[in-house]
mmCIF file of the C-alpha atoms, coordinates in Angstrom:
data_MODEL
# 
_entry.id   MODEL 
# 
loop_
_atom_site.group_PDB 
_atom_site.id 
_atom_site.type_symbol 
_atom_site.label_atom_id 
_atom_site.label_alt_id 
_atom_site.label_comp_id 
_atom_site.label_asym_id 
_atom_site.label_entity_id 
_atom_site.label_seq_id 
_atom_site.pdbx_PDB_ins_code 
_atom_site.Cartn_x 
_atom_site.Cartn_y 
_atom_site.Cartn_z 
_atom_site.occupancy 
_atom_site.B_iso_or_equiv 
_atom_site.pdbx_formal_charge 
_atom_site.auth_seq_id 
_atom_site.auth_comp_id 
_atom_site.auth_asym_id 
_atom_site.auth_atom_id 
_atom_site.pdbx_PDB_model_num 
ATOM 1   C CA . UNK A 1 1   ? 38.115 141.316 16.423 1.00 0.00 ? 1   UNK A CA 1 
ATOM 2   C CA . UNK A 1 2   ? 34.782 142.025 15.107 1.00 0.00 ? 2   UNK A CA 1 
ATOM 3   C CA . UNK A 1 3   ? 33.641 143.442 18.903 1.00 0.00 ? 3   UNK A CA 1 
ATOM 4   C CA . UNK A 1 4   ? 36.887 145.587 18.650 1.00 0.00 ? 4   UNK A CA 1 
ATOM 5   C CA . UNK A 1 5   ? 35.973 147.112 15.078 1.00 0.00 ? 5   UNK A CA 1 
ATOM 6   C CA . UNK A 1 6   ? 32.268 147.832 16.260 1.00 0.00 ? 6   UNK A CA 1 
ATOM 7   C CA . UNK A 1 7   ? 33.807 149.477 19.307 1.00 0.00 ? 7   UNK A CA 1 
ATOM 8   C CA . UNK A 1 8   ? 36.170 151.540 17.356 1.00 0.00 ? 8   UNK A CA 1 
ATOM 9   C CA . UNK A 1 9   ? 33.246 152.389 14.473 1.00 0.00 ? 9   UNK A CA 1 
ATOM 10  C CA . UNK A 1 10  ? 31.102 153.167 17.606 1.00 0.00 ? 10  UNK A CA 1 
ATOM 11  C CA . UNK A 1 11  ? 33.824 155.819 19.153 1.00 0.00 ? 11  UNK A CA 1 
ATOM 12  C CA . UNK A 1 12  ? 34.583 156.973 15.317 1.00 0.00 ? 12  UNK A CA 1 
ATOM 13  C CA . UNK A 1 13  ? 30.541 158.010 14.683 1.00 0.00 ? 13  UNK A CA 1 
ATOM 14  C CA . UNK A 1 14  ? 30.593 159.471 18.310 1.00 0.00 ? 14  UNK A CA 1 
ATOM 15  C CA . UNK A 1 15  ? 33.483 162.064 17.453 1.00 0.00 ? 15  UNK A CA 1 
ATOM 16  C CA . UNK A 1 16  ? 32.581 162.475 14.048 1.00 0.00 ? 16  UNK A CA 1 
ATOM 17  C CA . UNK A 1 17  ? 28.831 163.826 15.445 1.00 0.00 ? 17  UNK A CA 1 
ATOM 18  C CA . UNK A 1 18  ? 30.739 165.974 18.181 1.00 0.00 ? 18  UNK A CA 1 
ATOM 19  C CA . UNK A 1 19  ? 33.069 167.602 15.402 1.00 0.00 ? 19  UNK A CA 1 
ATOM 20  C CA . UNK A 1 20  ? 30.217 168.119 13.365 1.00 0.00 ? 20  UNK A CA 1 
ATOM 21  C CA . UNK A 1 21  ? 27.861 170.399 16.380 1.00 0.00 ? 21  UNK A CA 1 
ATOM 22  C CA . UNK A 1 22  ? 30.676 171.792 17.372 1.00 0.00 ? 22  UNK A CA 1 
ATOM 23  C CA . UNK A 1 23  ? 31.883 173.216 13.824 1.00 0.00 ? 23  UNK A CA 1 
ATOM 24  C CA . UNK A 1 24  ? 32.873 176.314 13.516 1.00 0.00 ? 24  UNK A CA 1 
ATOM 25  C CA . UNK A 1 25  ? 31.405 177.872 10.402 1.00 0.00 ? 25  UNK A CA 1 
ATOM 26  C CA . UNK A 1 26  ? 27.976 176.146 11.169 1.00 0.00 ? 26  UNK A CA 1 
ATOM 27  C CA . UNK A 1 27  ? 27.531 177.326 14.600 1.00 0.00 ? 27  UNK A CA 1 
ATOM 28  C CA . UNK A 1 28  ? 28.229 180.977 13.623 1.00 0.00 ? 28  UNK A CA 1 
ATOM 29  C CA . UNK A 1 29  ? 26.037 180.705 11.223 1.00 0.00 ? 29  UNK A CA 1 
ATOM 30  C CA . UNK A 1 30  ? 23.522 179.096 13.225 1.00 0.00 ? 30  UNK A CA 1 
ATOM 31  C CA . UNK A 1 31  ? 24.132 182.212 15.642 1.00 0.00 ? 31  UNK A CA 1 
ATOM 32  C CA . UNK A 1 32  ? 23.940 184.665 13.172 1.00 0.00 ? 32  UNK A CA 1 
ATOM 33  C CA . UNK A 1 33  ? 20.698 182.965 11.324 1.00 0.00 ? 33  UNK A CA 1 
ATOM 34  C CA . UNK A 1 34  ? 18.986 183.058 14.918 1.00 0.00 ? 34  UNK A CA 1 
ATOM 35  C CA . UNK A 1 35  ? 19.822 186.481 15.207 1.00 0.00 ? 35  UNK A CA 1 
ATOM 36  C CA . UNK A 1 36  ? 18.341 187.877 12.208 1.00 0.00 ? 36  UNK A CA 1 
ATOM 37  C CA . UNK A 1 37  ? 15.082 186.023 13.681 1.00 0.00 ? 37  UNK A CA 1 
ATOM 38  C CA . UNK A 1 38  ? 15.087 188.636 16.337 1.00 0.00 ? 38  UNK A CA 1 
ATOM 39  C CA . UNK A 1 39  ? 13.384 192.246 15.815 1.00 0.00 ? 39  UNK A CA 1 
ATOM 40  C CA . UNK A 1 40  ? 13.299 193.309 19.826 1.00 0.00 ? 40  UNK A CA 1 
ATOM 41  C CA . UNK A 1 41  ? 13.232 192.072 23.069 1.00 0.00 ? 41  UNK A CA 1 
ATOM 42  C CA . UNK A 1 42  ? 13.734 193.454 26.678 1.00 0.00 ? 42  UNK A CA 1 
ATOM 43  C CA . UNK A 1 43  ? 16.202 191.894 28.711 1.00 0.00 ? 43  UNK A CA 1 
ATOM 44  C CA . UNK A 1 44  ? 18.093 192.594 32.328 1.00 0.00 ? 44  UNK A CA 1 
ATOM 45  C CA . UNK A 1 45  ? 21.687 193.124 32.655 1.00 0.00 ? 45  UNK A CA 1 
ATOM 46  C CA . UNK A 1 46  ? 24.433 193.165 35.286 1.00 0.00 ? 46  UNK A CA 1 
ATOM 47  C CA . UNK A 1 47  ? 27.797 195.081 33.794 1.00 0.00 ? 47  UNK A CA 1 
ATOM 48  C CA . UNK A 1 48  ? 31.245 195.286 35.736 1.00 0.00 ? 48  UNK A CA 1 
ATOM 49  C CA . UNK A 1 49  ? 33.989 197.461 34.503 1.00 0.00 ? 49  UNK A CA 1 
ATOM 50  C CA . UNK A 1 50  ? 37.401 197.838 35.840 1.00 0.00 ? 50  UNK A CA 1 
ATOM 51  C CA . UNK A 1 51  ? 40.064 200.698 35.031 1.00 0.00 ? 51  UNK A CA 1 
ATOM 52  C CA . UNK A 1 52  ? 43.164 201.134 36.786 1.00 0.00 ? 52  UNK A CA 1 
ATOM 53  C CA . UNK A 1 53  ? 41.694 201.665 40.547 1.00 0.00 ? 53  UNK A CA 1 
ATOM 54  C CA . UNK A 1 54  ? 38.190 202.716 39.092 1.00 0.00 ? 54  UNK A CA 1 
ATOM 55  C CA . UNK A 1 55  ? 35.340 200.206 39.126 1.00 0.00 ? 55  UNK A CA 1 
ATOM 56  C CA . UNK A 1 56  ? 31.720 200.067 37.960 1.00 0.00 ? 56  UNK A CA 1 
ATOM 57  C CA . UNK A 1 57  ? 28.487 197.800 38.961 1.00 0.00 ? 57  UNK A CA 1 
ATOM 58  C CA . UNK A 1 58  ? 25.326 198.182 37.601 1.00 0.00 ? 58  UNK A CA 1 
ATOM 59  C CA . UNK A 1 59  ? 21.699 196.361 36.980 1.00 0.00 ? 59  UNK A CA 1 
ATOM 60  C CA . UNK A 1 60  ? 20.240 197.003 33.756 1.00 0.00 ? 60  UNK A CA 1 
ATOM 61  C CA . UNK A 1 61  ? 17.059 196.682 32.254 1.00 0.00 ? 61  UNK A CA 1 
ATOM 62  C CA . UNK A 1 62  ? 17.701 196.974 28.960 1.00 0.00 ? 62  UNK A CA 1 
ATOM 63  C CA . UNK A 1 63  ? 14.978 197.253 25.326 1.00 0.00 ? 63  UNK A CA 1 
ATOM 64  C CA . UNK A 1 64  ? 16.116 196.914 22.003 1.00 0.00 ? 64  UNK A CA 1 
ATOM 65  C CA . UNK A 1 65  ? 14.388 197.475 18.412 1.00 0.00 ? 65  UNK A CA 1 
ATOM 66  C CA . UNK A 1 66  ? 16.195 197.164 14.894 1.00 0.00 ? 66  UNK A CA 1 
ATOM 67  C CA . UNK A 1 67  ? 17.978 198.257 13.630 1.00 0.00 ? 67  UNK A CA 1 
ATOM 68  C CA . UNK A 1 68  ? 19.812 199.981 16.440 1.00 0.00 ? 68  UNK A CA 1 
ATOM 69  C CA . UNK A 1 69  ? 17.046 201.071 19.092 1.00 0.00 ? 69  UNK A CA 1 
ATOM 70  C CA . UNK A 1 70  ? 18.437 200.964 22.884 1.00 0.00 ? 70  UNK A CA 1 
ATOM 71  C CA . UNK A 1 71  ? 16.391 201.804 25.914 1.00 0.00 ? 71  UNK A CA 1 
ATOM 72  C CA . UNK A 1 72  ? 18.977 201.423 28.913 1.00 0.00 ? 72  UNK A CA 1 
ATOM 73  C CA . UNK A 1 73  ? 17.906 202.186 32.174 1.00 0.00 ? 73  UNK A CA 1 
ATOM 74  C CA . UNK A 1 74  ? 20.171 201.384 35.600 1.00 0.00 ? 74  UNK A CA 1 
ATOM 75  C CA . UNK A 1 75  ? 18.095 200.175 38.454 1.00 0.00 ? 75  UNK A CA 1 
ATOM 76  C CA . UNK A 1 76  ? 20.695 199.184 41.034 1.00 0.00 ? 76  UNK A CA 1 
ATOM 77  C CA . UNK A 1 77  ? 24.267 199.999 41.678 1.00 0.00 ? 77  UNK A CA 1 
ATOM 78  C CA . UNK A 1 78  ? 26.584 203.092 39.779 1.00 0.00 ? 78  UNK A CA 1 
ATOM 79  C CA . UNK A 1 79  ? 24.490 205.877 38.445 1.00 0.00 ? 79  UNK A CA 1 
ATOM 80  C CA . UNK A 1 80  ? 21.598 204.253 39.814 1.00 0.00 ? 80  UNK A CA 1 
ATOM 81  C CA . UNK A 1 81  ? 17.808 205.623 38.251 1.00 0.00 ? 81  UNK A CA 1 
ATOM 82  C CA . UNK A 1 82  ? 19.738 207.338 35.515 1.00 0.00 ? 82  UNK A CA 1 
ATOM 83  C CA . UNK A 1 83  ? 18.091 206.525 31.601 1.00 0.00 ? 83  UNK A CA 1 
ATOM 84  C CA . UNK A 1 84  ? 19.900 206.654 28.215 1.00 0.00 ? 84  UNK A CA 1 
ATOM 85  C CA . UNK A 1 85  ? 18.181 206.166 24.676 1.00 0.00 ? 85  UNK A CA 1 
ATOM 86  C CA . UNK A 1 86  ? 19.815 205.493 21.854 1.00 0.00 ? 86  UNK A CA 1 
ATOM 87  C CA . UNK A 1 87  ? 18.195 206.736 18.315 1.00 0.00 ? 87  UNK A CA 1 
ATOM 88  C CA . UNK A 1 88  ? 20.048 205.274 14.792 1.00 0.00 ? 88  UNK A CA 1 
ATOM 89  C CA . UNK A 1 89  ? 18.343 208.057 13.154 1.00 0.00 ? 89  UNK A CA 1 
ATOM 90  C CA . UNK A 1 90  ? 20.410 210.448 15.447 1.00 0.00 ? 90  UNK A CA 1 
ATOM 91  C CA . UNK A 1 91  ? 22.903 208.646 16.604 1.00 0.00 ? 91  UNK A CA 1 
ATOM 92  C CA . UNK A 1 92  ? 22.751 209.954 19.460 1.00 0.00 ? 92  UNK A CA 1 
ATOM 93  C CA . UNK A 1 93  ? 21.500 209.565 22.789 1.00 0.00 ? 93  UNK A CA 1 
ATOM 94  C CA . UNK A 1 94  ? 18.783 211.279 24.971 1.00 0.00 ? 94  UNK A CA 1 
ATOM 95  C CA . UNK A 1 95  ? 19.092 210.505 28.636 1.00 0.00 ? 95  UNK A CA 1 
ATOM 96  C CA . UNK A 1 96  ? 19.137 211.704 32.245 1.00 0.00 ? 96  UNK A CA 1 
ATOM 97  C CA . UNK A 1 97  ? 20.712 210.727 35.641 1.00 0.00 ? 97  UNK A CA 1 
ATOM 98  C CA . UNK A 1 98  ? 18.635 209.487 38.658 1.00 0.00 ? 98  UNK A CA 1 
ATOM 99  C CA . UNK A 1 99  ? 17.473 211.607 41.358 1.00 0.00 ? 99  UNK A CA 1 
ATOM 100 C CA . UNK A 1 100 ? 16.960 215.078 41.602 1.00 0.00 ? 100 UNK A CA 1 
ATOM 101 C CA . UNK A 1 101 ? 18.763 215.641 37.977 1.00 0.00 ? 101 UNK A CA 1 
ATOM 102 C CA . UNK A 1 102 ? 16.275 213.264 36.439 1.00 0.00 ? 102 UNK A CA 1 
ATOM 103 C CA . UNK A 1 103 ? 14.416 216.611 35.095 1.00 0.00 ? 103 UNK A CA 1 
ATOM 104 C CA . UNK A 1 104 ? 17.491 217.609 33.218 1.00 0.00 ? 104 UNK A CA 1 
ATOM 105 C CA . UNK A 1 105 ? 17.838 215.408 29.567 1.00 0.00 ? 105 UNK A CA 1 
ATOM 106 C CA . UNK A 1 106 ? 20.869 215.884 27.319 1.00 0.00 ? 106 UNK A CA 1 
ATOM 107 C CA . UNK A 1 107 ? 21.357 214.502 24.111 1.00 0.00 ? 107 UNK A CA 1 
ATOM 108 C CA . UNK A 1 108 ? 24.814 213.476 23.972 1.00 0.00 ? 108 UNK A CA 1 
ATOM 109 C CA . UNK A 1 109 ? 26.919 211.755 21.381 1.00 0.00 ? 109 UNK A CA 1 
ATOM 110 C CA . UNK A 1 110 ? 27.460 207.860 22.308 1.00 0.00 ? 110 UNK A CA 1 
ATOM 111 C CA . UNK A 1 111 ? 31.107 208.296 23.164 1.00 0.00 ? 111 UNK A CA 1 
ATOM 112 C CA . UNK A 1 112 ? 30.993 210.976 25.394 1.00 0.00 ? 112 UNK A CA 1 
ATOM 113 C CA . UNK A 1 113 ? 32.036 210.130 29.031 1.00 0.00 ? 113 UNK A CA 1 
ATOM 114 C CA . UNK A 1 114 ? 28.610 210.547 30.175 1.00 0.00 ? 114 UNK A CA 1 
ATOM 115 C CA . UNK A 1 115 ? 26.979 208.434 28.437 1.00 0.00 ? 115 UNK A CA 1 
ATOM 116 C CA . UNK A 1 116 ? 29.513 205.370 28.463 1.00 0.00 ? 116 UNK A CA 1 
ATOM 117 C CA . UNK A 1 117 ? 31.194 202.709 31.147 1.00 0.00 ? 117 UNK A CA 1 
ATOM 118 C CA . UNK A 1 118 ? 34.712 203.700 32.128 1.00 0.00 ? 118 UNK A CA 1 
ATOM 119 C CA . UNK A 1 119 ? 36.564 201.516 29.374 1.00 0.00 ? 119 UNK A CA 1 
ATOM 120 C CA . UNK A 1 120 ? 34.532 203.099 27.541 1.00 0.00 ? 120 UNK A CA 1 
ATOM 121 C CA . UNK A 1 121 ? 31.622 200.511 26.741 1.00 0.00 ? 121 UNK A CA 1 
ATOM 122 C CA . UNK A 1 122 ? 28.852 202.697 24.128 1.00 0.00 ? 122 UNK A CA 1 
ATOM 123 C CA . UNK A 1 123 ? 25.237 202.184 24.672 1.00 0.00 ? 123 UNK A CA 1 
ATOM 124 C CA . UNK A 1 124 ? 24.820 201.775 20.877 1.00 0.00 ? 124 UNK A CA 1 
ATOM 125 C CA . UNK A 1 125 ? 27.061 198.633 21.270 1.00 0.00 ? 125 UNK A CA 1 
ATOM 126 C CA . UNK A 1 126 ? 26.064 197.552 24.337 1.00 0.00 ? 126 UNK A CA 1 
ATOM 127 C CA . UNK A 1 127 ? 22.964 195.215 22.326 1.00 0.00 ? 127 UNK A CA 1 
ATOM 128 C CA . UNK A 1 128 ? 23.445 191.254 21.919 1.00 0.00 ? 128 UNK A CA 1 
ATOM 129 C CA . UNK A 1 129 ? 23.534 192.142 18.044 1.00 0.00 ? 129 UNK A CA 1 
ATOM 130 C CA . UNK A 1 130 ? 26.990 193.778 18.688 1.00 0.00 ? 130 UNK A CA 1 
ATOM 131 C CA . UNK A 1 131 ? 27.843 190.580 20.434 1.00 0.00 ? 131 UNK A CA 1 
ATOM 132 C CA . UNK A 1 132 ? 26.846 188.550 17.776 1.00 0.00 ? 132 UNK A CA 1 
ATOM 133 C CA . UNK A 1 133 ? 28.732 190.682 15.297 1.00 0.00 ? 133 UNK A CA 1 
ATOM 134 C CA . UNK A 1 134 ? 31.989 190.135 17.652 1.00 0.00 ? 134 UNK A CA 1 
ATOM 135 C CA . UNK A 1 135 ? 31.805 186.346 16.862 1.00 0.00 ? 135 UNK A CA 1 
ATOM 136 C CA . UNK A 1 136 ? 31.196 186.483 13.802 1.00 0.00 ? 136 UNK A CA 1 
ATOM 137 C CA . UNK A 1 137 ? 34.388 188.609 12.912 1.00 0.00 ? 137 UNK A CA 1 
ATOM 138 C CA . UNK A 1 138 ? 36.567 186.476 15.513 1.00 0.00 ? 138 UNK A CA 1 
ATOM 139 C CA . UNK A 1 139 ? 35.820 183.818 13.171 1.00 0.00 ? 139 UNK A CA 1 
ATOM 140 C CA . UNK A 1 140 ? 36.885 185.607 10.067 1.00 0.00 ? 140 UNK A CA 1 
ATOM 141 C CA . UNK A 1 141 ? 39.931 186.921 11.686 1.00 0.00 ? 141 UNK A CA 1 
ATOM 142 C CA . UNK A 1 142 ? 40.773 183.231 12.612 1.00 0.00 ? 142 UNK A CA 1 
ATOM 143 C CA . UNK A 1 143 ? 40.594 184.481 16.757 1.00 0.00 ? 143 UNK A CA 1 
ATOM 144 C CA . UNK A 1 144 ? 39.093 181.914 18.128 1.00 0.00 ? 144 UNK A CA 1 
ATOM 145 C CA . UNK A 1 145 ? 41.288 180.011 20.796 1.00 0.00 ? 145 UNK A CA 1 
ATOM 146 C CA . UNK A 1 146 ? 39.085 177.657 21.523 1.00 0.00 ? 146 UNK A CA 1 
ATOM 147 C CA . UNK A 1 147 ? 34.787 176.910 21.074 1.00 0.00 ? 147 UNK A CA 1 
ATOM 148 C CA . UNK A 1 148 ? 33.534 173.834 23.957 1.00 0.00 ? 148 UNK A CA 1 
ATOM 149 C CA . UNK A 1 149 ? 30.201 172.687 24.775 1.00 0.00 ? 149 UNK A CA 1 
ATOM 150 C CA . UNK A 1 150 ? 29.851 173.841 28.774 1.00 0.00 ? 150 UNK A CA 1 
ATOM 151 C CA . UNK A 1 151 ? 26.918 175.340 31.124 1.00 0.00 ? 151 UNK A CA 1 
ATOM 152 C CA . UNK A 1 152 ? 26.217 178.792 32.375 1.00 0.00 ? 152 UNK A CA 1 
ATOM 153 C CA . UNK A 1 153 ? 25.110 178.556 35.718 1.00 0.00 ? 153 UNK A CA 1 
ATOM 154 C CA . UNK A 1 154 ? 22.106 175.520 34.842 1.00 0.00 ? 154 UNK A CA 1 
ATOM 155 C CA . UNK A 1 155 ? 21.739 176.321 31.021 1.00 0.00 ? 155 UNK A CA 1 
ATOM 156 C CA . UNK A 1 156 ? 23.788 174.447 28.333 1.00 0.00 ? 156 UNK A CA 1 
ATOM 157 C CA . UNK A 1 157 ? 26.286 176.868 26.557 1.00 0.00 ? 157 UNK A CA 1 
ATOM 158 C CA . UNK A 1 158 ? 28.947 177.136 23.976 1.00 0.00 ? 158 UNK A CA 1 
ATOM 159 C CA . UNK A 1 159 ? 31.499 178.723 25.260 1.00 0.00 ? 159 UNK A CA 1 
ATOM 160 C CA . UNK A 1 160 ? 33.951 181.067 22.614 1.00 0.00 ? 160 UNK A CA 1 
ATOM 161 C CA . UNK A 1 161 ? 37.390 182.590 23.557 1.00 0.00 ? 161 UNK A CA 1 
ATOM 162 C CA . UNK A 1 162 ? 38.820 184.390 21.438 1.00 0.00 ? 162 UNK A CA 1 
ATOM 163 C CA . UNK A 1 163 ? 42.126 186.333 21.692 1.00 0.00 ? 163 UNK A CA 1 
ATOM 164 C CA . UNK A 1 164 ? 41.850 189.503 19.856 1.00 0.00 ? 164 UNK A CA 1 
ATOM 165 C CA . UNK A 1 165 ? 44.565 191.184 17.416 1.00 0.00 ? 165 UNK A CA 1 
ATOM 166 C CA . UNK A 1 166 ? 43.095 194.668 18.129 1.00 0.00 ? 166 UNK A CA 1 
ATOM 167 C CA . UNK A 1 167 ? 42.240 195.195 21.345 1.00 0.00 ? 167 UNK A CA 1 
ATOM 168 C CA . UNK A 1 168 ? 40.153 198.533 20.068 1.00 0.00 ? 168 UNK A CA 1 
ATOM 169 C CA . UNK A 1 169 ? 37.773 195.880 19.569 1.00 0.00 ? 169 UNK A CA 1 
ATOM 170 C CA . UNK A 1 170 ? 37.303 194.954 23.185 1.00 0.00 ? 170 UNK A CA 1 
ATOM 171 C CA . UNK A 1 171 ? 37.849 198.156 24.620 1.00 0.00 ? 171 UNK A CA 1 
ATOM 172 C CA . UNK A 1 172 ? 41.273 198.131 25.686 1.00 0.00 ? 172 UNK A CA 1 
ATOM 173 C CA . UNK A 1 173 ? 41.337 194.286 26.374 1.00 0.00 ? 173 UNK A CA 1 
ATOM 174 C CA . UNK A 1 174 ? 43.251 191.007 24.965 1.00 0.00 ? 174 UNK A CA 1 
ATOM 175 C CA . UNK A 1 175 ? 41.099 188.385 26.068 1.00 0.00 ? 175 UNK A CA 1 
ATOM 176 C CA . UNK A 1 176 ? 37.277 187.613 25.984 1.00 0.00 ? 176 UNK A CA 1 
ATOM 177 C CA . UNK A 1 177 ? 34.947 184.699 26.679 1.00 0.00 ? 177 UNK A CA 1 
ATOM 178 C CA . UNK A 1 178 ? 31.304 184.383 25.576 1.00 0.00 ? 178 UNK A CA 1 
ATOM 179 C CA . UNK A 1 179 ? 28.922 182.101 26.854 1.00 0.00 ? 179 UNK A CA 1 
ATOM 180 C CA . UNK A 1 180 ? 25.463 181.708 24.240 1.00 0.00 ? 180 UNK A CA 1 
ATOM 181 C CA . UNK A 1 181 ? 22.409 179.537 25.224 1.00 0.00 ? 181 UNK A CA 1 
ATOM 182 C CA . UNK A 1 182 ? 22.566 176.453 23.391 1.00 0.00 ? 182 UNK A CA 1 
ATOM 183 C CA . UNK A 1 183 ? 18.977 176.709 23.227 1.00 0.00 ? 183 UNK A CA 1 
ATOM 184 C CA . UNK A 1 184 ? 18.194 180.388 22.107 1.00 0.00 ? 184 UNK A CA 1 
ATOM 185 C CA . UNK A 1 185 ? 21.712 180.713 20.627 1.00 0.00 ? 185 UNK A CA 1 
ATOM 186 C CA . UNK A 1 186 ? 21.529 184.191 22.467 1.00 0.00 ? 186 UNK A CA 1 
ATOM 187 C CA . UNK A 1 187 ? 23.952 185.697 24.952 1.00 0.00 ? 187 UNK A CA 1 
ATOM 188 C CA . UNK A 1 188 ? 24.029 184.226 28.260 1.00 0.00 ? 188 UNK A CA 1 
ATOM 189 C CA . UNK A 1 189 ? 27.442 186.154 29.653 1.00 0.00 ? 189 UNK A CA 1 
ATOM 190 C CA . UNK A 1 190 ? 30.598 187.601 28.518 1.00 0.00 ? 190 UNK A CA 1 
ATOM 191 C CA . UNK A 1 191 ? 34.028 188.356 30.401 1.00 0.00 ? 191 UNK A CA 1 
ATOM 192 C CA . UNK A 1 192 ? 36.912 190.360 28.789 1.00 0.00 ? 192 UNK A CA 1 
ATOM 193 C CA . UNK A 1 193 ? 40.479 190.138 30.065 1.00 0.00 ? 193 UNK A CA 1 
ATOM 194 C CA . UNK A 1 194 ? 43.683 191.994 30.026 1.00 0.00 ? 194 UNK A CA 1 
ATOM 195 C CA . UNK A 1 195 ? 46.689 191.213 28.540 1.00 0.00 ? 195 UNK A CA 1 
ATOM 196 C CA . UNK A 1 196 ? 48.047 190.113 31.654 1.00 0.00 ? 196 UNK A CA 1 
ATOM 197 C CA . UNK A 1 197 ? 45.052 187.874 32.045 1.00 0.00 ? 197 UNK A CA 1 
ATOM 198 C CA . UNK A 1 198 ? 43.404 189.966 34.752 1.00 0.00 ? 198 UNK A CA 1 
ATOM 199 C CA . UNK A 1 199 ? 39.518 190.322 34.626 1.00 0.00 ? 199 UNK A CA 1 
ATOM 200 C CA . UNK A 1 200 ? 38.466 193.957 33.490 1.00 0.00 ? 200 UNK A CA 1 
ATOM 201 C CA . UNK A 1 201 ? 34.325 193.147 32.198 1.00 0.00 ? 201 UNK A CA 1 
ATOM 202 C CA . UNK A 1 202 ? 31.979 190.867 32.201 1.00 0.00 ? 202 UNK A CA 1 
ATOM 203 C CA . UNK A 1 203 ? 27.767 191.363 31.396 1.00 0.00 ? 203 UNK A CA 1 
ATOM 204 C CA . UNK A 1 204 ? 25.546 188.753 32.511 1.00 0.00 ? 204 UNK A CA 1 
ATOM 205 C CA . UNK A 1 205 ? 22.080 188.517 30.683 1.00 0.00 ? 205 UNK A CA 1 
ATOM 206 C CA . UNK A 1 206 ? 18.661 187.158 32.075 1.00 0.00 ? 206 UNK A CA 1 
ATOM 207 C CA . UNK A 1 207 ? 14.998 187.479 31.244 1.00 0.00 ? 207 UNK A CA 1 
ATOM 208 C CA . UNK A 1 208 ? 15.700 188.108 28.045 1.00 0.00 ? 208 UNK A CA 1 
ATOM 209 C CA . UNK A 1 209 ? 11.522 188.156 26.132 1.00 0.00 ? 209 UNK A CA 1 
ATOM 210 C CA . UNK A 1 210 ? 12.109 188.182 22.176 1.00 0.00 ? 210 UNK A CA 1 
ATOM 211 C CA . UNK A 1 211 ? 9.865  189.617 19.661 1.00 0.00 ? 211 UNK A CA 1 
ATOM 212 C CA . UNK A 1 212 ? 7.366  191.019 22.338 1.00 0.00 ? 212 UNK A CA 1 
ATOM 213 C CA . UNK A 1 213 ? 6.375  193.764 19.972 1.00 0.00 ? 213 UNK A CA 1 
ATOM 214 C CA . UNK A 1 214 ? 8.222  196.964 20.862 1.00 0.00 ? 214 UNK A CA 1 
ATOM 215 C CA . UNK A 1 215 ? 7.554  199.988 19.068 1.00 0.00 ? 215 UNK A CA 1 
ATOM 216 C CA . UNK A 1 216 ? 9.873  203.319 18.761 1.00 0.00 ? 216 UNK A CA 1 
ATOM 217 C CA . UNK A 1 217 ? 7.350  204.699 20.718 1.00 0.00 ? 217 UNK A CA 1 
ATOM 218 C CA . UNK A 1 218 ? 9.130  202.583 23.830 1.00 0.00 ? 218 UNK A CA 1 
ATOM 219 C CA . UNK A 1 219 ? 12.097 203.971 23.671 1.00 0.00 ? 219 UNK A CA 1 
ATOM 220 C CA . UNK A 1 220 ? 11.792 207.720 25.476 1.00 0.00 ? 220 UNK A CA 1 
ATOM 221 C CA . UNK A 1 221 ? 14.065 208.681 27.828 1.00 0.00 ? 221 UNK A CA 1 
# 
């Protein structure tokens, strides 16, 4: 009997500790909390957008600066050596497409076609902060189908899914999972869904350098 109550107390403190990493208001605000920690950092990206028979693949090397600072510039796939900046003070962004009309910079508003994804993805909300500010409203609008301790690839994760009661929010879509590095609490990937479950985005992050001591000066088209 007493082996059996030890073995019960042992499983009891073993869930209790699990419940208590994986609760929900403390590992937002462990997110958030890590977030404010950051000022910059440069980071590469690899986006995939789907509408209707449309689809877009990029590589992105991507700088950020608070408040709202975005240096986005593709180096492989769609629209391929073409540079957008995003300025708060503006809001707007300064850019250029690869190739020969690399010369040629318009300042565009961020929700013009030109300067988005095809769902219509903004460069000012393309930043992990943005991300960040996704879960932390999921939790306040109780959207959160589910938060598990997994991997990404090699690197421990939590894992979020949230179905959303707006889909404005995602950009047309119902459904979206987001993987954050149980280490950095940063983004590791995100995929966004359709109603009908079908996969319409995901961004996968990598060499992402924190605080490295970027400057507005950085962030010229």
């Amino acid at each position: 009997m007493k082996t059996l109550f030890l073995t019960v107390l042992g499983l009891f403190f073993i869930f209790r500790v699990s419940a208590e990493e994986l609760n929900t208001d403390t590992l937002v605000s462990n997110i958030e909390n890590a977030w404010k920690k950051v000022n910059n950092y440069t980071l590469t990206m690899k986006t995939y957008s789907l509408k209707g028979d449309k689809k877009e693949e990029s590589t992105i090397e991507q700088k950020f600066l608070k408040p709202i600072w975005i240096y986005a510039k593709i180096v492989d796939g769609h629209n391929k050596g073409s540079v957008g900046v995003y300025n708060p003070n503006t809001k707007k962004v300064k850019g250029h497409q690869g190739g020969i009309l690399k010369f040629i910079v318009l300042t565009l508003d961020p929700s013009d076609k030109k300067s988005s994804s095809i769902r219509g993805h903004r460069i000012d909300q393309s930043g992990c902060g943005t991300i960040v500010e996704r879960i932390i409203n999921c939790k306040k609008q109780d959207e959160f189908i589910s938060i598990s301790e997994t991997k990404y690839e090699d690197k421990p994760a939590y894992l979020f899914t949230a179905e959303v009661k707006d889909t404005h929010e995602l950009w047309g879509a119902k459904k979206e999972k987001i993987w954050i590095n149980k280490e950095t609490l940063l983004p590791l990937h995100l995929e966004q869904f359709s109603a009908n479950d079908k996969l319409v985005h995901y961004s996968t992050y990598w060499n992402i350098e924190v605080n490295t001591g970027l400057t507005e000066e950085d962030f010229k088209p």
